[in-house]
N, CA, C and O atoms as CSV, one atom per row, in Angstrom:
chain,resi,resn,atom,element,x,y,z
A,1,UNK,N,N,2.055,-17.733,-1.379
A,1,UNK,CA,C,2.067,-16.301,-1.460
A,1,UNK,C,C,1.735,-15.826,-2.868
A,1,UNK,O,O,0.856,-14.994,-3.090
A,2,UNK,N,N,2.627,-16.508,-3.988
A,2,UNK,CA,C,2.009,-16.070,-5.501
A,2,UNK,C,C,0.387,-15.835,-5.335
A,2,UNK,O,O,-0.372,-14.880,-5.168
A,3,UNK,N,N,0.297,-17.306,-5.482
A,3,UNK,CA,C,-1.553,-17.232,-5.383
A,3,UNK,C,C,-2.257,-16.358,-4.399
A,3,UNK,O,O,-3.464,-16.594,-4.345
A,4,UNK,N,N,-2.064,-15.928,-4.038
A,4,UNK,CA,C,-2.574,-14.697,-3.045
A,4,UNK,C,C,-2.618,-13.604,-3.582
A,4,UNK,O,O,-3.668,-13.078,-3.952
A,5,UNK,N,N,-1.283,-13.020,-3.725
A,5,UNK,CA,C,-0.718,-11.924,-4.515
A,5,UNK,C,C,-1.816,-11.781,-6.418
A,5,UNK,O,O,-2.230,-10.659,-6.712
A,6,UNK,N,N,-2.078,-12.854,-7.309
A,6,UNK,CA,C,-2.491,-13.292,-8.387
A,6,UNK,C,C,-3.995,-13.189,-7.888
A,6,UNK,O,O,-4.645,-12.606,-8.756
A,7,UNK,N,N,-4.632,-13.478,-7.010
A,7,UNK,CA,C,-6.048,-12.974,-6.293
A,7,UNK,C,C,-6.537,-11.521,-6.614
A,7,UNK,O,O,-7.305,-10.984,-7.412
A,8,UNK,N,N,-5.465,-11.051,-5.293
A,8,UNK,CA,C,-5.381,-9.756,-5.119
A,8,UNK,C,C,-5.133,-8.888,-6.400
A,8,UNK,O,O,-5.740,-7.821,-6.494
A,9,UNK,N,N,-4.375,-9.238,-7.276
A,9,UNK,CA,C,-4.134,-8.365,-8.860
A,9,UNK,C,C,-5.357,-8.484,-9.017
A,9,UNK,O,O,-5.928,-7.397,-9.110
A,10,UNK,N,N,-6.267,-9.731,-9.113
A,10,UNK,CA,C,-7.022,-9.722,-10.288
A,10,UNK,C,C,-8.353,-9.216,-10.148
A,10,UNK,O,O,-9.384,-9.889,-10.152
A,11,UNK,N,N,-8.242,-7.891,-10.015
A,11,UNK,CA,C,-9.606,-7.212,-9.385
A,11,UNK,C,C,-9.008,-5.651,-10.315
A,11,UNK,O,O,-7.877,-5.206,-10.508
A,12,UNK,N,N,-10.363,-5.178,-10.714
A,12,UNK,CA,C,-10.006,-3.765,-11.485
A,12,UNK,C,C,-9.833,-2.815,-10.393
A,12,UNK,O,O,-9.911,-1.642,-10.760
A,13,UNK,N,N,-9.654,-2.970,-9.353
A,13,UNK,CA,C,-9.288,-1.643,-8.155
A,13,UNK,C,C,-7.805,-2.224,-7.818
A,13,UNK,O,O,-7.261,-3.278,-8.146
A,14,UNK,N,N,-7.389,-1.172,-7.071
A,14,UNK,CA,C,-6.184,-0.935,-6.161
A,14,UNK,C,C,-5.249,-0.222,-5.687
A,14,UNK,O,O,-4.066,-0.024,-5.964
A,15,UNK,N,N,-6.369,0.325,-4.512
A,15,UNK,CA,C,-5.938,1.273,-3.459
A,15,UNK,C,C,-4.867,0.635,-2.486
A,15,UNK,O,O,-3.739,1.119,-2.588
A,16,UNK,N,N,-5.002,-0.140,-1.774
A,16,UNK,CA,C,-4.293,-0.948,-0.494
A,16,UNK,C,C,-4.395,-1.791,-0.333
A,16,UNK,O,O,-5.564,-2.173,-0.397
A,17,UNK,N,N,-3.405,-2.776,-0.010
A,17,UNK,CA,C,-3.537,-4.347,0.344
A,17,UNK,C,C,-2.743,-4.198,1.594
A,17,UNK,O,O,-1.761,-3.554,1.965
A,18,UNK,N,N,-3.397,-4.874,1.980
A,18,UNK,CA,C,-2.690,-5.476,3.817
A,18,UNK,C,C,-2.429,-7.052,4.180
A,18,UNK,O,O,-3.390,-7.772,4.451
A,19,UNK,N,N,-0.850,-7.649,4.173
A,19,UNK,CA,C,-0.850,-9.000,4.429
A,19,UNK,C,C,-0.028,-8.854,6.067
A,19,UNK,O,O,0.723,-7.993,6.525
A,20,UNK,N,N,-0.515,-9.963,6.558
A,20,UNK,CA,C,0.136,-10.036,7.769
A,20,UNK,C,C,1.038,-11.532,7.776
A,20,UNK,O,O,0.555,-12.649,7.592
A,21,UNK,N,N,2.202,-11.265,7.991
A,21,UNK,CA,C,2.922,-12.236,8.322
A,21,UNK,C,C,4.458,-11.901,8.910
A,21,UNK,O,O,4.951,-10.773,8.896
A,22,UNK,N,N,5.183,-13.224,9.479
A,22,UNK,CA,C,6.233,-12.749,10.082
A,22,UNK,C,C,7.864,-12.914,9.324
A,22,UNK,O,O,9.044,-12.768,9.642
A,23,UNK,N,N,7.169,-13.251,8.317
A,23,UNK,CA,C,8.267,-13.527,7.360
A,23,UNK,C,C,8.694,-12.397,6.415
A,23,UNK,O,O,7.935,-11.897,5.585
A,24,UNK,N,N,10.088,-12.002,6.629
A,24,UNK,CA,C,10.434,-11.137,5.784
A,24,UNK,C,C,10.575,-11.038,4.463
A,24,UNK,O,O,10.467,-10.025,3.772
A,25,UNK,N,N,10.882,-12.400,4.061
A,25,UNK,CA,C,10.629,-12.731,2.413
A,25,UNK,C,C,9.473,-12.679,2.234
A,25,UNK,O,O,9.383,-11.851,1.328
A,26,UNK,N,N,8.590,-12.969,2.454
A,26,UNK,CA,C,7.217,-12.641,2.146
A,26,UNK,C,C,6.574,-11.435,1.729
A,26,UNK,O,O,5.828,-11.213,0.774
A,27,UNK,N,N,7.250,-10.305,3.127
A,27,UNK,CA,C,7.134,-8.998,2.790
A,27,UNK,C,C,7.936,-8.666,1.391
A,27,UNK,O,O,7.167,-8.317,0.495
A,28,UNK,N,N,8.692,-8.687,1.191
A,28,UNK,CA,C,9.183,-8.299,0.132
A,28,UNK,C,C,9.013,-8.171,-1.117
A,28,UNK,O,O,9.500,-7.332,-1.875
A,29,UNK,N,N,8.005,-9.384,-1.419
A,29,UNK,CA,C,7.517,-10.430,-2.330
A,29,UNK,C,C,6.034,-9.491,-2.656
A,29,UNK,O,O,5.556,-8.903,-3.626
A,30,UNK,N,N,5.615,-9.775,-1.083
A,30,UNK,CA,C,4.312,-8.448,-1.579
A,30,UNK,C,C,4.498,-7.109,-2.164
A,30,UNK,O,O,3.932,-6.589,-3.126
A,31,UNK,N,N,5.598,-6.571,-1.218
A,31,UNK,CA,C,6.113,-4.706,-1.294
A,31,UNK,C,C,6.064,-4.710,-3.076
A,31,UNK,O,O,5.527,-3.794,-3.698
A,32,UNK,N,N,6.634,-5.744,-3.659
A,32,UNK,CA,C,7.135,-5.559,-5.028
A,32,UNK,C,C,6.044,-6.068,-5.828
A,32,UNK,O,O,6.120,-5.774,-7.021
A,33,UNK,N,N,4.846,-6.898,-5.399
A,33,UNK,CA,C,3.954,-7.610,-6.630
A,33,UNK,C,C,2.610,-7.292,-6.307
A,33,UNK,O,O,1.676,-7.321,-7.109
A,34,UNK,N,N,2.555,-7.043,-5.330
A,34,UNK,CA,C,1.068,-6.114,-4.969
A,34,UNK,C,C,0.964,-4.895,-6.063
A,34,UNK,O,O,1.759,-3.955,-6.086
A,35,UNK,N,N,-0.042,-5.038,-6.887
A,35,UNK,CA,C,-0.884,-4.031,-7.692
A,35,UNK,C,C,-1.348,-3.240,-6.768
A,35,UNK,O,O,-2.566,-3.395,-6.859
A,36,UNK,N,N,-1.069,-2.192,-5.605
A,36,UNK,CA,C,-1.721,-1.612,-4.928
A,36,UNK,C,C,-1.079,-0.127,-4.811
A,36,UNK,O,O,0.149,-0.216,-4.802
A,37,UNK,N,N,-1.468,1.011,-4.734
A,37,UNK,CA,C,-0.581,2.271,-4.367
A,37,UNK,C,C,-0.154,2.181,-3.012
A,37,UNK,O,O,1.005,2.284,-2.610
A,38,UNK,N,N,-0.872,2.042,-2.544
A,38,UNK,CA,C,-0.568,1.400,-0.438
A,38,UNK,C,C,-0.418,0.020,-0.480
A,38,UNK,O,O,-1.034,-0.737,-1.230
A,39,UNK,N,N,0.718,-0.397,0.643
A,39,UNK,CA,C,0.946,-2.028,0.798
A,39,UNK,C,C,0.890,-1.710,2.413
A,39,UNK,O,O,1.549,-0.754,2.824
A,40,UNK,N,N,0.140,-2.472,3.304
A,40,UNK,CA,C,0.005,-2.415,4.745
A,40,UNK,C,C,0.841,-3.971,5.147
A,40,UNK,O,O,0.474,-5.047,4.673
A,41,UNK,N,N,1.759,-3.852,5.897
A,41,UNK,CA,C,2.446,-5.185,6.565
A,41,UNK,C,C,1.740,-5.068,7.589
A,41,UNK,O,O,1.230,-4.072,8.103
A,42,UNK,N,N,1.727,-6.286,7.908
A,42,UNK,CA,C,1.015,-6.201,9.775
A,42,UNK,C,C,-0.084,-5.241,10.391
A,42,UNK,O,O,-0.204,-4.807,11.537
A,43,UNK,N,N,-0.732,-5.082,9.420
A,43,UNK,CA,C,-1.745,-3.477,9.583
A,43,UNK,C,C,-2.798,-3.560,8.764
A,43,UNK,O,O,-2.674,-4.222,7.733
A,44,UNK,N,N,-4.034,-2.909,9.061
A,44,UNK,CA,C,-4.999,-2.881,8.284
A,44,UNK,C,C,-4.766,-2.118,7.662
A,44,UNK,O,O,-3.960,-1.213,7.875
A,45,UNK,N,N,-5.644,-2.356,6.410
A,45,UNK,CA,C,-5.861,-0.888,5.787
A,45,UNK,C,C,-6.838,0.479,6.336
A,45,UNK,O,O,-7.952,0.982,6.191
A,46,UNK,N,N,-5.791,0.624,6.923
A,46,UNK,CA,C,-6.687,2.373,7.816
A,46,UNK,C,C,-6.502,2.978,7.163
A,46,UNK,O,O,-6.938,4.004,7.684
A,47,UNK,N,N,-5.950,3.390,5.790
A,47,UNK,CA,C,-6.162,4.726,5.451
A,47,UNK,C,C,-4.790,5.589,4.920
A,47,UNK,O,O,-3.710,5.101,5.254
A,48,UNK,N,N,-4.776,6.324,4.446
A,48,UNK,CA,C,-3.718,6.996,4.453
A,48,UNK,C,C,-2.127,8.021,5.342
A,48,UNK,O,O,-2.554,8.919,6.069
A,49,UNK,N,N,-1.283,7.969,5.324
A,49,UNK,CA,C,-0.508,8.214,6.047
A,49,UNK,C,C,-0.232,10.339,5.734
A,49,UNK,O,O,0.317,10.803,4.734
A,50,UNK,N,N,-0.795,11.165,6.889
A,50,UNK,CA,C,-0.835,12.629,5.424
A,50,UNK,C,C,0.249,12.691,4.859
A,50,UNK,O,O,0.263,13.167,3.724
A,51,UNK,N,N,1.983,12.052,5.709
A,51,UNK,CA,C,2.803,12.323,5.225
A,51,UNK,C,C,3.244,12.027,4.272
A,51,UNK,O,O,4.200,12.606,3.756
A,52,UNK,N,N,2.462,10.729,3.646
A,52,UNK,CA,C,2.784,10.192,2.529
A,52,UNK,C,C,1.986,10.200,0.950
A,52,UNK,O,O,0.769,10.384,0.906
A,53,UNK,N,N,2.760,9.991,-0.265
A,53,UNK,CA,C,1.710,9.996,-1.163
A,53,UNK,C,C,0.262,8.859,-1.090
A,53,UNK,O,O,0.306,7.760,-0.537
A,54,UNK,N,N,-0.670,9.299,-1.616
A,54,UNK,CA,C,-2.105,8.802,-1.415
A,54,UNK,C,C,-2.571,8.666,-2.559
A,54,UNK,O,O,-2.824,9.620,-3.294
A,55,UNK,N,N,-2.773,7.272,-2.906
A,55,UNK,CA,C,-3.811,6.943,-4.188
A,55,UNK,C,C,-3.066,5.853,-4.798
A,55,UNK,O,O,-1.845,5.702,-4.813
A,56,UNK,N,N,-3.964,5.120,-5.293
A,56,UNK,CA,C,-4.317,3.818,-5.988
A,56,UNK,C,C,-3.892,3.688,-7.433
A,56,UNK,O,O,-3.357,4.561,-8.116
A,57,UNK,N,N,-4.292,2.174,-7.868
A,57,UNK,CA,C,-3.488,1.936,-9.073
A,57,UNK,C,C,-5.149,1.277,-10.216
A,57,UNK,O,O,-6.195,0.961,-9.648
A,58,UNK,N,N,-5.029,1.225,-11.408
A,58,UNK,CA,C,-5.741,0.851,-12.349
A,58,UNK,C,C,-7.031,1.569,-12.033
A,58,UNK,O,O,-6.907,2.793,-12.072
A,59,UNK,N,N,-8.531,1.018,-11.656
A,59,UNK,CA,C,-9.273,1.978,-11.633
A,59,UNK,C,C,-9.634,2.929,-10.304
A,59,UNK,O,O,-10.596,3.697,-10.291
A,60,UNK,N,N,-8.528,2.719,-8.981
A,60,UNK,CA,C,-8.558,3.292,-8.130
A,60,UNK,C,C,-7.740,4.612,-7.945
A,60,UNK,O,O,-6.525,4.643,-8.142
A,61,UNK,N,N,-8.665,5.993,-7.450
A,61,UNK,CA,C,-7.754,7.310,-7.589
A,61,UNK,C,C,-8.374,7.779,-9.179
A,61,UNK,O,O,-9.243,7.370,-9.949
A,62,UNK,N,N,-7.089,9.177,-9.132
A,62,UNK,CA,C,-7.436,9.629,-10.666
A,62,UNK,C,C,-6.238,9.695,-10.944
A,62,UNK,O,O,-6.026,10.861,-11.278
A,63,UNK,N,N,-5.129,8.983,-11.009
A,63,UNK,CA,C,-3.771,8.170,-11.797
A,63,UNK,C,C,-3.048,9.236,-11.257
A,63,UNK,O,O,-2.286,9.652,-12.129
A,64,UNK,N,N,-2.906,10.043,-9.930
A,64,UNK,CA,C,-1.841,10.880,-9.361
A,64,UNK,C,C,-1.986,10.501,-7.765
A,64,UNK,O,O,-2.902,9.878,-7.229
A,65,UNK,N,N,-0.856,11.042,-7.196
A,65,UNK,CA,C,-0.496,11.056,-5.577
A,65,UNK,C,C,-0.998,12.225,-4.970
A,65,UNK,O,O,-0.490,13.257,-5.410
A,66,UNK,N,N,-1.992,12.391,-3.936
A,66,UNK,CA,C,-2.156,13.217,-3.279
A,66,UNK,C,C,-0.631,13.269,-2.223
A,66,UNK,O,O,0.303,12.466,-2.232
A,67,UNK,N,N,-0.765,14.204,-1.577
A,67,UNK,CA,C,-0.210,14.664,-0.380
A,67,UNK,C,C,1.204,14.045,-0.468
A,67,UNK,O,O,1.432,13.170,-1.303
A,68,UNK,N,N,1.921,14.377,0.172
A,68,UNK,CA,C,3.566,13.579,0.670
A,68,UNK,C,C,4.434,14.597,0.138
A,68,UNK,O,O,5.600,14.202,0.143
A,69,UNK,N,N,4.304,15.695,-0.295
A,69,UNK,CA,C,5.435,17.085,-0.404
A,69,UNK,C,C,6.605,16.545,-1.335
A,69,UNK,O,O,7.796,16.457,-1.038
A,70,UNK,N,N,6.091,16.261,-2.325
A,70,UNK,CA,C,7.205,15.933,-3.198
A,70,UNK,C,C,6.743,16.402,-4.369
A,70,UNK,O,O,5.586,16.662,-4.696
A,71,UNK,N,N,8.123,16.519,-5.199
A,71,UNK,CA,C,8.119,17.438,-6.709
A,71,UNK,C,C,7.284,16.982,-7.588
A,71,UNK,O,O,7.277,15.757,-7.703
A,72,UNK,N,N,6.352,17.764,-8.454
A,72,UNK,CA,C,5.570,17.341,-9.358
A,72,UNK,C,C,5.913,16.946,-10.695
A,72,UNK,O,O,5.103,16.373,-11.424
A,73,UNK,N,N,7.065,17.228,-11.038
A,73,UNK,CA,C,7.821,16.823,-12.344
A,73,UNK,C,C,8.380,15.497,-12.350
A,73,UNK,O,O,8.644,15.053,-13.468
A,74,UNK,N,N,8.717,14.474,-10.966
A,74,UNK,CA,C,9.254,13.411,-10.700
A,74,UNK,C,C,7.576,12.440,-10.932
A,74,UNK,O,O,7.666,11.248,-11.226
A,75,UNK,N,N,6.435,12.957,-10.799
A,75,UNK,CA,C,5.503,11.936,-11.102
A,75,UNK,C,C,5.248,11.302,-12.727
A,75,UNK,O,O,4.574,10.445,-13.300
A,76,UNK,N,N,5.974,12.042,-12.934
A,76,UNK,CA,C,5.598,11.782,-14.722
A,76,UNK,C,C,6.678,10.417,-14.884
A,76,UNK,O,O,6.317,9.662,-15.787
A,77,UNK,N,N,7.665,10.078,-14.314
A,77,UNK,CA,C,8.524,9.457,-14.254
A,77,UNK,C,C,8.820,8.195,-13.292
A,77,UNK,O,O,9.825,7.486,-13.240
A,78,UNK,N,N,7.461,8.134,-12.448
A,78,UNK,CA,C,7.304,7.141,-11.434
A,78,UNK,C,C,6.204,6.512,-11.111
A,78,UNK,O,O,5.157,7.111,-11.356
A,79,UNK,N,N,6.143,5.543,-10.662
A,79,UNK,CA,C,4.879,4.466,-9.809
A,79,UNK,C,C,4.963,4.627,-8.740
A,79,UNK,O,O,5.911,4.059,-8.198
A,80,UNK,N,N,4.380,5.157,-8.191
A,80,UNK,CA,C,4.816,5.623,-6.482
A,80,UNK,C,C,3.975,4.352,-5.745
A,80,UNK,O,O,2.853,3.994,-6.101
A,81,UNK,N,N,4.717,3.776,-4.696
A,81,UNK,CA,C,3.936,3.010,-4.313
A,81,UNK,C,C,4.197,3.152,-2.650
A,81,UNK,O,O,5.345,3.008,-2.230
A,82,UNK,N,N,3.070,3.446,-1.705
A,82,UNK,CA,C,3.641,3.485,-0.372
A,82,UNK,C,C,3.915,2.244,0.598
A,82,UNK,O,O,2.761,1.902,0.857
A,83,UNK,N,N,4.659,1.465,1.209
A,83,UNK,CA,C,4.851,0.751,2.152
A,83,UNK,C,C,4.992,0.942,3.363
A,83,UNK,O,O,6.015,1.439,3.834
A,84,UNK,N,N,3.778,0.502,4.196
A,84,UNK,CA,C,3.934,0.591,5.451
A,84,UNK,C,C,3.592,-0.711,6.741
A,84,UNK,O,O,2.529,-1.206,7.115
A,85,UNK,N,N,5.140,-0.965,7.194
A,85,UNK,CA,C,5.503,-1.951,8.007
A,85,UNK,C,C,5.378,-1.940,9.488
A,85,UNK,O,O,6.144,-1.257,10.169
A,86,UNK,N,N,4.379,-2.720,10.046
A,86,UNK,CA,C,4.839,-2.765,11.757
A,86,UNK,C,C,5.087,-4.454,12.157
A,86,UNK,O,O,4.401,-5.438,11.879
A,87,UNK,N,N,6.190,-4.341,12.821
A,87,UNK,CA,C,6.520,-5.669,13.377
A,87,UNK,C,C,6.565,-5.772,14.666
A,87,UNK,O,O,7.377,-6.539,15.183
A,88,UNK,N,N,5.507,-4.850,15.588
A,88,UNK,CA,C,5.270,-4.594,16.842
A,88,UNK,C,C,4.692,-6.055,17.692
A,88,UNK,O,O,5.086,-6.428,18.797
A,89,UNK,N,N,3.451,-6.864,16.653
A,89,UNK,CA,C,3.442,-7.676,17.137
A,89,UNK,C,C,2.056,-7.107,18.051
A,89,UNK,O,O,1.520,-7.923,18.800
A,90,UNK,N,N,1.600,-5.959,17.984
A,90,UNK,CA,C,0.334,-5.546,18.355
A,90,UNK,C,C,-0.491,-5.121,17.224
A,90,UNK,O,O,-0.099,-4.592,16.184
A,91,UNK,N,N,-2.239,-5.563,17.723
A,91,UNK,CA,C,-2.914,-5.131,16.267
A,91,UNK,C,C,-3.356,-3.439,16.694
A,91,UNK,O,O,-4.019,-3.040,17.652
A,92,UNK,N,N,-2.848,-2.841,15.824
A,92,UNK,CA,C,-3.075,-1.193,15.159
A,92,UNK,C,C,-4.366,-1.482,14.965
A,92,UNK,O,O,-4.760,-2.326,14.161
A,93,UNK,N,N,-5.204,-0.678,15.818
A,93,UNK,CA,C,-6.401,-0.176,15.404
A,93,UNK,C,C,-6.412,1.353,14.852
A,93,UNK,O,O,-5.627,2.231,15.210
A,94,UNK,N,N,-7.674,1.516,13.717
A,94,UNK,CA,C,-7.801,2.513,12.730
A,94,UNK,C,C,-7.331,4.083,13.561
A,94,UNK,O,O,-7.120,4.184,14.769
A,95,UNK,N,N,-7.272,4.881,12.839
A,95,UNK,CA,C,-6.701,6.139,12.556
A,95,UNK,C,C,-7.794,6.856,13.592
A,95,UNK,O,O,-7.536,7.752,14.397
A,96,UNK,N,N,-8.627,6.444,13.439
A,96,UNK,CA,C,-10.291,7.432,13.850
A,96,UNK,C,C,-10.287,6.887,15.334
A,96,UNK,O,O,-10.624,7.856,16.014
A,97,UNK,N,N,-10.066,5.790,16.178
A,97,UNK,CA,C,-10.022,5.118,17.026
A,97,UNK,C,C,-9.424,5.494,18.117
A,97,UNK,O,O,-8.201,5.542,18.249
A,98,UNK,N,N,-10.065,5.720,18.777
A,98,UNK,CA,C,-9.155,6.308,20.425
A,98,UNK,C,C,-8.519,5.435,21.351
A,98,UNK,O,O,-7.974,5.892,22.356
């Protein structure tokens, strides 16, 4: 998992990473070391959630959170990073997809 995770850092973008596995330590391991503003468990990267903040880390985005209705004085003070988990055990097809 390091070496995966050490892959994935080592790229000047990072919008979203998506790992699939059934191990909960694993997840965890990613949620916290993934360089990414979005972390997808069990899910592709489709995209953004509206309810949630939106945007990327190092040269991905323009270094703020779109959308997710939260206070603008708390960004000066945080790394927002979104996590989103399915352990359905079915593959989620994209957002656009009927």
């Amino acid at each position: 998992m390091t070496d995966a995770i050490n892959i994935a850092n080592d790229v000047k973008y990072g919008l979203s990473s998506a790992i699939y596995t059934q191990d909960v330590n694993n997840t965890a391991i990613a949620e916290r070391d993934l360089d990414t503003g979005l972390v997808y468990i069990n899910a592709s990267t489709i995209g953004a959630e509206i309810q949630l903040p939106f945007g990327g880390t190092k040269k991905s985005g323009l270094g703020h959170r779109e959308a997710g209705g939260r206070g603008g004085a708390l960004d000066m003070f945080t790394k927002w990073k979104v996590v989103y988990r399915d352990y359905s055990g079915r593959l989620q097809k994209a957002q656009i997809d009927k």
